[in-house]
C-alpha positions in Angstrom: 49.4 98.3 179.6 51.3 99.4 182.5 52.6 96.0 183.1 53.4 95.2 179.6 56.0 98.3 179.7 57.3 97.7 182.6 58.0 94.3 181.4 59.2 95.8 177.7 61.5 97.9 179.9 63.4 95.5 181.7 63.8 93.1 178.7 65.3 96.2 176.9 68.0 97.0 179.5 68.6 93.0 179.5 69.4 93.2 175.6 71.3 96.9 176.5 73.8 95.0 179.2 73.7 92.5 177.0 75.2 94.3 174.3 77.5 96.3 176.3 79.1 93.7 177.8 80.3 92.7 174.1 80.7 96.2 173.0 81.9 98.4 176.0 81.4 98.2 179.6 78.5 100.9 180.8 77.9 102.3 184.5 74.5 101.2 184.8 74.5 104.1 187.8 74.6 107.0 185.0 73.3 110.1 185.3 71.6 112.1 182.0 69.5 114.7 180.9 67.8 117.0 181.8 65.2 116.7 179.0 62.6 119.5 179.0 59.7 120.1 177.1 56.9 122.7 177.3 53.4 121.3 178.9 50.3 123.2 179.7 52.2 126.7 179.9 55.1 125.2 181.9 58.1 122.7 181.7 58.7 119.5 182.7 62.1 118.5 183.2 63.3 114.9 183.7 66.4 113.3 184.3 68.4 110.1 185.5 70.5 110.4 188.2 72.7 107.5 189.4 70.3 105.7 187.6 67.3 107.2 189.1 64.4 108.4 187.3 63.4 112.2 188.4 61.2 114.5 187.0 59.9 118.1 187.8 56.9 120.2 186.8 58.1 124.0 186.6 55.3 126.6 186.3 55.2 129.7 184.5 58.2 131.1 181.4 61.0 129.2 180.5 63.3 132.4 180.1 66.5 132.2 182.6 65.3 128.9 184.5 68.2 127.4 185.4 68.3 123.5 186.6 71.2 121.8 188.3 70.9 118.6 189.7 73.3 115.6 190.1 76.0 117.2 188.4 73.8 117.9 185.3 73.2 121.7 183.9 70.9 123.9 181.2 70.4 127.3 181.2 67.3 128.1 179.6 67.2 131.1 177.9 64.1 133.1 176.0 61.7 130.7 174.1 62.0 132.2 170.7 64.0 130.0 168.3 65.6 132.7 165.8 66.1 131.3 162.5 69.5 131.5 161.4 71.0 133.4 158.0 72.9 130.9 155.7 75.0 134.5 154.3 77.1 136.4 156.8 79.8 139.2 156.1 82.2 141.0 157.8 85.8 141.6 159.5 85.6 139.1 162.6 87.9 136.3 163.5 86.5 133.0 162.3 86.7 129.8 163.8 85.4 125.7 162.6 85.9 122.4 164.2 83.3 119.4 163.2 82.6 115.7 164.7 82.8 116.1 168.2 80.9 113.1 168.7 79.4 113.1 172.6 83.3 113.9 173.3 82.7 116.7 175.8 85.6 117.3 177.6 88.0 117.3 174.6 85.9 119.3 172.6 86.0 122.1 176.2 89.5 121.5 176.6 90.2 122.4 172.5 87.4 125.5 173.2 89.4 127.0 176.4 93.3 126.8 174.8 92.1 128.1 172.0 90.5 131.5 173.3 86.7 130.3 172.5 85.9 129.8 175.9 87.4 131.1 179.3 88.0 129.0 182.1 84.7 129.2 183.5 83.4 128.4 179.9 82.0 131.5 178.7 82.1 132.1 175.4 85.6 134.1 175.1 85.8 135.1 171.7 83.8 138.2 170.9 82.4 139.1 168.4 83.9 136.0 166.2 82.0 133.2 164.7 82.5 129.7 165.6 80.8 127.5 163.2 80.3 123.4 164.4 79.6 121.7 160.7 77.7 119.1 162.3 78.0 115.5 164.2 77.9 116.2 167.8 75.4 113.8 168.4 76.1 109.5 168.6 79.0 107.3 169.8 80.5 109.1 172.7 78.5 109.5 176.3 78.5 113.4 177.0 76.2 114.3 174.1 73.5 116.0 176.0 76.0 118.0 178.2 77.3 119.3 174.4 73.2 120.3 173.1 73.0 122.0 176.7 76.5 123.7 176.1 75.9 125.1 172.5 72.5 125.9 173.8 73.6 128.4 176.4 76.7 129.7 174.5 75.0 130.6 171.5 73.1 133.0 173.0 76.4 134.2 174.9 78.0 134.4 171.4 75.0 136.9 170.3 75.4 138.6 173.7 78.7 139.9 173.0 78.0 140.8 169.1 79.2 136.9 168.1 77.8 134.2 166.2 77.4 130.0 166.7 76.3 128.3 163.9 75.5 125.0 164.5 74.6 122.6 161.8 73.1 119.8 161.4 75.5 116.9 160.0 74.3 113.2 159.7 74.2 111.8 162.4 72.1 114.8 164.1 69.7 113.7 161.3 69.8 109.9 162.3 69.2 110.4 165.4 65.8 112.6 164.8 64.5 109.9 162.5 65.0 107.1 164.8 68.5 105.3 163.3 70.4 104.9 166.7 73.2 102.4 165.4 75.7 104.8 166.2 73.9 106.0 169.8 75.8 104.9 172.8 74.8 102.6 174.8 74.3 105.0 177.7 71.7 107.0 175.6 70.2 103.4 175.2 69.8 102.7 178.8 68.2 106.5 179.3 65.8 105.8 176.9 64.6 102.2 178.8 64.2 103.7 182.2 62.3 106.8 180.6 60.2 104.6 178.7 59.9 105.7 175.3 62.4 106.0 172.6 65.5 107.7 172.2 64.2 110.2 169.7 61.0 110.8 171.9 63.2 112.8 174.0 63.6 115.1 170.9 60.7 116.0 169.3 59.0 119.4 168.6 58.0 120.1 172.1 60.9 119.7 173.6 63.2 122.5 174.0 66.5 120.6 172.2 64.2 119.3 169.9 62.7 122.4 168.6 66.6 123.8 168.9 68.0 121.5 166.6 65.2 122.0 164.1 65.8 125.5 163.4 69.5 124.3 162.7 70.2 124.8 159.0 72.9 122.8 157.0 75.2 124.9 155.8 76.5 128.2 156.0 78.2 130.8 154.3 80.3 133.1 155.7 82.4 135.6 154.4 84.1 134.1 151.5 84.0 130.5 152.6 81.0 127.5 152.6 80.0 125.4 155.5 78.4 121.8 155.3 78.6 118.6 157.0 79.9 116.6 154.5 80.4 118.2 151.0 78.7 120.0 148.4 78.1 117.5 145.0 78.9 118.7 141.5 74.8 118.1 140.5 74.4 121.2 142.6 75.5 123.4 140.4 73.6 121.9 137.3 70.6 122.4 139.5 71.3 126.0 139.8 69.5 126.6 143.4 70.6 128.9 145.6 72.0 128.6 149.3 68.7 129.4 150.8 66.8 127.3 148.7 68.9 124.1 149.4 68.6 124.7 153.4 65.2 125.9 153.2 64.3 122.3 151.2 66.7 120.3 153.8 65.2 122.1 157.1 61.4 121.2 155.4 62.2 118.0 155.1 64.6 117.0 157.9 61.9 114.2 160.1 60.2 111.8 157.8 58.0 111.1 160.5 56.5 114.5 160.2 56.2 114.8 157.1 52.9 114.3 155.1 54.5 113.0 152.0 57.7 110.9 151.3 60.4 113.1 150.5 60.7 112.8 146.5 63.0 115.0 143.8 65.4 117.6 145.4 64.5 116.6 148.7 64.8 113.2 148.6 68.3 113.9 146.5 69.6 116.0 149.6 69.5 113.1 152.4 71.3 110.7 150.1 74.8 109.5 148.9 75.1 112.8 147.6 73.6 115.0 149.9 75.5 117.9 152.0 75.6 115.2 154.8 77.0 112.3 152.8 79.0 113.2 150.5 82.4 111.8 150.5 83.7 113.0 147.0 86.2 115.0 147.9 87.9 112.4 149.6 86.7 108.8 148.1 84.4 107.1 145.9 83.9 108.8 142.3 86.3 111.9 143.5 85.0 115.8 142.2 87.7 117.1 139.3 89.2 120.0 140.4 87.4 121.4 137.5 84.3 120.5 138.9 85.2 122.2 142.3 86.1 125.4 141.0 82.9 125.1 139.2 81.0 125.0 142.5 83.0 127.7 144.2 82.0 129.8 141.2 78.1 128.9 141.5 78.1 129.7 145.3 80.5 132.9 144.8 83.0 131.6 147.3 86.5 130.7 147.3 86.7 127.7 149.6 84.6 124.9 150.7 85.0 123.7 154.7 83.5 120.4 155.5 84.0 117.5 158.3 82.6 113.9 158.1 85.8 112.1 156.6 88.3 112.0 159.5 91.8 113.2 158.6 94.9 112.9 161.1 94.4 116.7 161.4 92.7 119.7 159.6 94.3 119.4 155.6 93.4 120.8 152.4 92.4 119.1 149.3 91.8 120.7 145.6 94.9 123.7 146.3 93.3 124.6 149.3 89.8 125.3 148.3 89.0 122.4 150.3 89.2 122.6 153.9 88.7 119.0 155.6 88.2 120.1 158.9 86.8 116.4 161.0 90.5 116.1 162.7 89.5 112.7 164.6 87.9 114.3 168.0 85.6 111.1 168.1 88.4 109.2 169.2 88.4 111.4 172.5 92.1 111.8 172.2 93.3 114.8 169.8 91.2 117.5 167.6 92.2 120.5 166.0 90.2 123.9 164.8 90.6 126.1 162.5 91.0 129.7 162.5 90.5 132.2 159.3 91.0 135.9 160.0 91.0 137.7 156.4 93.2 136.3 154.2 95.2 134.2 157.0 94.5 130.4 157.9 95.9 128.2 160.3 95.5 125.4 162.5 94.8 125.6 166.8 95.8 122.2 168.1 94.2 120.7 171.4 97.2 122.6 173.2 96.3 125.7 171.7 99.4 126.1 169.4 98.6 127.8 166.6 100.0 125.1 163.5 100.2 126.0 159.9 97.1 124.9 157.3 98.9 122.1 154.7 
C-alpha cells in the first residue's frame, strides 16, 4: 500500500507540473502550512518547507503555542470555538471588504493604510467590526497565511472590545466539499507531497477546519446585512429568520458529513439562489427594486452588503440599498473597503484615501 501511494504521488505532481506549465508557472520549492490538528491530547503540526515535508508532535494544550518555521506563522490561541451572533448593535466604526482570494499581501497592505492593522499587523481598529463576506480561499497562493491571519486577529479584535466576522462565501464551501477547480496549483502540489487530499487538511480535527465550521454566512449588523453573494426574493415568502437561515446553512455546510442528502431549504440554500450564489442583483433574472425593499423590510434593515460579482470598485445598486463590495482584490492589483460609521459611508482605497460611496 505504501508503494502504491508513493507511486499515486509522484504521478499526481507529474499531472500538477503538467498543468502548470499550461496554466502558470509554480516553484516546486514552496513552502506551506502549518496544518495542525489535535491527536491524542496534543497537536501535530505539518508543513512543506522548500518543498520539504516536516511534521511535529506537540504535547500537552494548544492555548498560546506559537510555531514559526521557514517563514511560515500561527498563533494558536484557546481551543474553544465561540459561536458567533448573526445580530449585532451598537455605535462602532464599521468596516467590509470581500474576495481576497489567497491575495495576502494586498489584502495586508489595504488592512494597514486603512487603520485595521498597524504596521506590525495588529489589529488597529478598536473596538470596530470588520466583517470579510467570504471568498478568501482558492486561486491565489497565500491562502493559508490569510486562515492563519484572521485566526490570530480575531481574537485581537475581541481583545480590544472588537469584532471579525468571517463568513463563509462559495468558494470556502468548495473547498470543504472537495471541488478544487479554482485551488491553486500550489495547494495542489501541498496536497501530493502530504499525501491525502486537499480538503483532508481541513476537516473537523484540525484546528482551521473546525475554525471555519463555526463561520456562519451572514451577518447583521447594526442596520445593514452581510452575505457572500446576495439574499433571493424567495426568502422572504419563506418567512425564516436570520438565525434560522445560518443555523440550516452551518448544519448542512459538508455533504460528506452529513447523514442525509441535503433536501428542501437546505438543499435550496447551496444553489443558484443561495446566499453564496446569487447573482440577482447584478445579472441573470435581476430582483425589482420592489422586491429589494421587500427584503430589507423582512430582515428589518436598510441595506444589503454583498461581494462575489467583481465591480471596478465598491458601488451601489437599487439607490444605495445595495452595497457591492467584491472591488477585484483577486486580481492582486487594487481593492477597496468600505467604511460605515452611523449614517456616513464611504470608500478606503488601497492607498488609504478615503473615496466617496457612488
Amino acid at each position: 500500500m505504501k508503494v502504491w501511494a508513493y507511486i499515486s504521488s509522484i504521478i499526481l505532481l507529474m499531472l500538477i507540473v503538467a498543468c502548470s506549465e499550461k496554466e502558470q508557472k509554480i516553484n516546486l520549492n514552496i513552502s506551506d502550512g502549518p496544518y495542525i490538528s489535535v491527536s491524542d491530547g496534543g497537536l501535530y503540526a505539518e508543513w512543506i518547507c522548500n518543498g520539504e515535508v516536516n511534521s511535529r508532535t506537540i504535547s500537552g494544550k494548544q492555548e498560546n503555542y506559537t510555531f514559526s518555521e521557514c517563514g511560515l506563522s500561527a498563533q494558536l490561541r484557546s481551543s474553544e470555538v465561540v459561536p458567533d451572533l448573526v445580530e449585532y448593535q451598537g455605535e462602532f466604526k464599521l468596516a467590509a471588504v470581500s474576495d481576497i482570494h489567497g491575495q495576502y499581501n494586498l489584502m495586508l497592505q489595504l488592512f494597514r493604510n486603512n487603520g485595521i492593522i498597524d504596521t506590525d499587523n495588529n489589529w488597529n481598529f478598536s473596538d470596530g467590526h470588520l466583517v470579510i463576506t467570504g471568498d478568501v480561499l482558492d486561486r491565489g497562493e497565500k491562502q493559508t497565511e490569510i486562515l492563519w491571519f484572521l485566526y490570530h486577529l480575531e481574537h485581537q479584535a475581541l481583545e480590544a472590545g472588537g469584532k471579525l466576522h468571517l463568513l463563509l462565501g462559495n468558494h470556502e464551501v468548495m473547498v470543504l466539499n472537495g471541488d478544487l477547480r479554482y485551488l491553486n496549483n500550489k495547494y495542489q502540489y501541498t496536497a501530493a507531497l502530504l499525501d491525502r487530499r486537499y480538503q483532508a487538511l481541513f476537516t473537523e480535527e484540525t484546528i482551521l477546519g473546525n475554525w471555519l465550521r463555526s463561520k456562519n454566512v451572514l451577518v447583521k449588523v447594526n442596520d445593514s446585512l452581510f452575505t457572500h453573494a446576495g439574499f433571493h426574493p424567495d426568502l422572504v415568502s419563506a418567512n425564516l429568520s436570520l438565525s434560522v437561515i445560518n443555523r440550516i446553512f452551518k448544519e448542512h455546510l459538508v455533504e460528506s458529513e452529513l447523514e442525509s442528502p441535503r433536501v428542501g431549504m437546505a438543499e435550496y440554500l447551496y444553489k443558484k439562489s443561495g446566499p453564496i450564489w446569487f447573482r440577482g442583483y447584478f445579472k441573470d433574472d435581476k430582483a425589482t427594486l420592489d422586491q429589494v425593499h421587500s427584503l430589507l423590510e423582512h430582515f428589518d434593515v436598510n441595506h444589503i452588503v454583498v461581494g462575489h460579482t467583481s465591480q471596478d470598485k465598491i458601488e451601489t445598486r437599487y439607490q444605495g440599498k445595495v452595497i457591492a463590495i467584491d472591488s477585484s482584490i483577486k486580481l492582486g492589483d487594487y481593492g477597496e473597503i468600505l467604511f460605515i460609521e452611523g449614517q456616513q459611508k464611504w470608500r478606503g482605497s488601497l492607498s488609504g484615501e478615503s473615496l466617496p460611496l457612488d
